[in-house]
C-alpha positions as CSV (number, residue, x, y, z in Angstrom):
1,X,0.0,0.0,0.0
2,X,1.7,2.8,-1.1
3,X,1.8,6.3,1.8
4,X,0.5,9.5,0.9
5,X,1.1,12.6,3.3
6,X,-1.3,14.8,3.0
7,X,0.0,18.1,3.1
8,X,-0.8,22.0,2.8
9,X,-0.4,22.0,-0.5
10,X,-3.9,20.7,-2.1
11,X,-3.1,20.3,-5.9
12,X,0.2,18.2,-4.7
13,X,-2.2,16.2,-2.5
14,X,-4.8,15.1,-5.2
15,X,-2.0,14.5,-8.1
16,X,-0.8,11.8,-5.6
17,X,-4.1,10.2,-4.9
18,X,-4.9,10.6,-8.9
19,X,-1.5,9.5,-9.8
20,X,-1.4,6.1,-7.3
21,X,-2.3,3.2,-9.5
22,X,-2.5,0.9,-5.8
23,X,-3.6,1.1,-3.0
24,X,-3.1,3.9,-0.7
25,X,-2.6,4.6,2.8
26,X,-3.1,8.7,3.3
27,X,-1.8,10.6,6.7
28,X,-3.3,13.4,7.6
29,X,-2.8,16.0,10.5
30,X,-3.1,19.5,11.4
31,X,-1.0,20.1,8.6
32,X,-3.7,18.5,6.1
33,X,-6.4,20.9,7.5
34,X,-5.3,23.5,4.0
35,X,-6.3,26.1,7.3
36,X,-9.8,25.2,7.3
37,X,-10.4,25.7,3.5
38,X,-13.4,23.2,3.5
39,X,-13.3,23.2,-0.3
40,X,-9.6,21.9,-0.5
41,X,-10.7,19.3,2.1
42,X,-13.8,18.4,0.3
43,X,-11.9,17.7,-2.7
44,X,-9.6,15.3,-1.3
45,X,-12.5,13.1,0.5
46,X,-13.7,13.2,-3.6
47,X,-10.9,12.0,-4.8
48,X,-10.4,9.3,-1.9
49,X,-14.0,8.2,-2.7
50,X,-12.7,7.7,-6.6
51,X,-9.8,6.4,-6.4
52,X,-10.1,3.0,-8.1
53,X,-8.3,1.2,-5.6
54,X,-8.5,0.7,-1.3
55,X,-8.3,3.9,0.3
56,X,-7.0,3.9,4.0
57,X,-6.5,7.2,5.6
58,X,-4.5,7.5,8.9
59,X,-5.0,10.7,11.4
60,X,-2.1,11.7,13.4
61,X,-2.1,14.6,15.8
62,X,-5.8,16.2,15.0
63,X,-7.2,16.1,11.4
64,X,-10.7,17.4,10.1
65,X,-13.2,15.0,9.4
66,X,-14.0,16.3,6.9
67,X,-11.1,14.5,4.6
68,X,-11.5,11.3,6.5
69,X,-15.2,11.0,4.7
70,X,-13.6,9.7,1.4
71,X,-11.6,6.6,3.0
72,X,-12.7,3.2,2.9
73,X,-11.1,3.0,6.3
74,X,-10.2,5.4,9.0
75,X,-7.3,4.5,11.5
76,X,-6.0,7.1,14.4
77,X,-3.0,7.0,16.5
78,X,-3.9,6.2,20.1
79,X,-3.8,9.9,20.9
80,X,-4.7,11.3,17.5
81,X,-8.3,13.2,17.7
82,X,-10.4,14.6,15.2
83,X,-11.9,17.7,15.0
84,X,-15.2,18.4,14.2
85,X,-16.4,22.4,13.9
86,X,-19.1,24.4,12.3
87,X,-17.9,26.3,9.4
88,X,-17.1,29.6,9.6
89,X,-16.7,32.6,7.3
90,X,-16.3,36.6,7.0
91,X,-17.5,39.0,4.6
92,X,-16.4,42.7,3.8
93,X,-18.9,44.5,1.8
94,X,-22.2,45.5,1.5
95,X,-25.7,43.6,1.8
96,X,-24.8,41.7,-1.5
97,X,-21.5,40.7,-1.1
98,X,-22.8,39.3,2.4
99,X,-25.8,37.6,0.8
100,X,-23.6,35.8,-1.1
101,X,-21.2,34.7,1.4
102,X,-23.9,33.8,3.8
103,X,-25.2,31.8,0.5
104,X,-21.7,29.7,-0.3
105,X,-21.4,28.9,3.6
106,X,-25.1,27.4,3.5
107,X,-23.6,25.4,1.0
108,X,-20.2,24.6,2.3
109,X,-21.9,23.2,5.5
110,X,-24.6,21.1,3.6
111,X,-22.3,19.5,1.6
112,X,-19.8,18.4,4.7
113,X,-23.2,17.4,6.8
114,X,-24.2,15.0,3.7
115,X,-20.6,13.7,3.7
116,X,-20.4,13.1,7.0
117,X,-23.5,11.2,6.7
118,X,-21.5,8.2,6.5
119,X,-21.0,8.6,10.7
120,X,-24.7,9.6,12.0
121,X,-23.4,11.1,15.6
122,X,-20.6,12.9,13.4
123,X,-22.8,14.5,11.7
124,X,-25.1,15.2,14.4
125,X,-22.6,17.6,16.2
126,X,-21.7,19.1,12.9
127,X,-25.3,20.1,11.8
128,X,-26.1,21.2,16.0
129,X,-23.1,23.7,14.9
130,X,-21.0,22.4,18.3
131,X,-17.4,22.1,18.1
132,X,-16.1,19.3,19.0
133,X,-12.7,16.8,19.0
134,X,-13.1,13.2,19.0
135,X,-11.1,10.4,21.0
136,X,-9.9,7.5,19.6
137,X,-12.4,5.6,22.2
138,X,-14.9,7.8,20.6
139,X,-14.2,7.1,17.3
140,X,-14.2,3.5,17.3
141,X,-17.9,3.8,19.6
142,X,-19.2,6.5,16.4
143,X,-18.3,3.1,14.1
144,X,-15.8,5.1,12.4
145,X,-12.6,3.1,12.8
């Protein structure tokens, strides 16, 4: 199974997932967050979900679930966490240019709640807006390792 860290950078990231013609094993952490751009992290769950091959993705430190959604498999270190948090934006403008940012976080949020639909309790806290990180112990209870 060949190992993929998952990095800052998100075009690097998915030409290594696109690229692997195997198996892979991705590790994510703090660093693989992209600083919260949900987007980035939305588009490396996609391209876990299509890879044509096993997907395994392995959180170290605290990683987003929202990433962790395109893995066949999910495996944590024993004091790895991950984070779940409402999303979040800011807007500098008038009425309009708010409108439309209120609009693109509506749909940020809906698409991350329908991927974490895969983990009912997951996605729970994520559409109750709470913030929360999640234990190992918690994971495996949530059925996602």
């Amino acid at each position: 199974m060949k190992k993929i860290l998952i990095e800052e950078n998100t075009q690097q990231a998915l030409a290594k997932i696109s690229e692997a013609n195997e198996p892979i094993c991705v590790e994510l952490s703090l660093g693989s967050c992209f600083n919260g751009a949900v987007f980035d992290l939305l588009a490396v769950a996609g391209a876990l979900k299509k890879h044509g091959y096993a997907t395994v993705a392995i959180v170290h430190g605290v990683a987003t679930a929202i990433a962790l959604t395109g893995a066949e498999k999910v495996e944590m270190d024993d004091n790895a966490m991950i984070l779940i948090t409402p999303l979040k934006t800011h807007a500098i403008g008038g009425v309009e240019e708010q409108k439309k940012a209120m609009d693109t976080l509506e749909k940020a949020s809906g698409a991350v709640s329908e991927a974490l639909a895969r983990w009912p309790e997951m996605q729970s806290i994520f559409d109750a807006g709470e913030e929360r990180f999640i234990s190992k112990s918690e994971a495996v209870a949530m059925g996602v390792i």
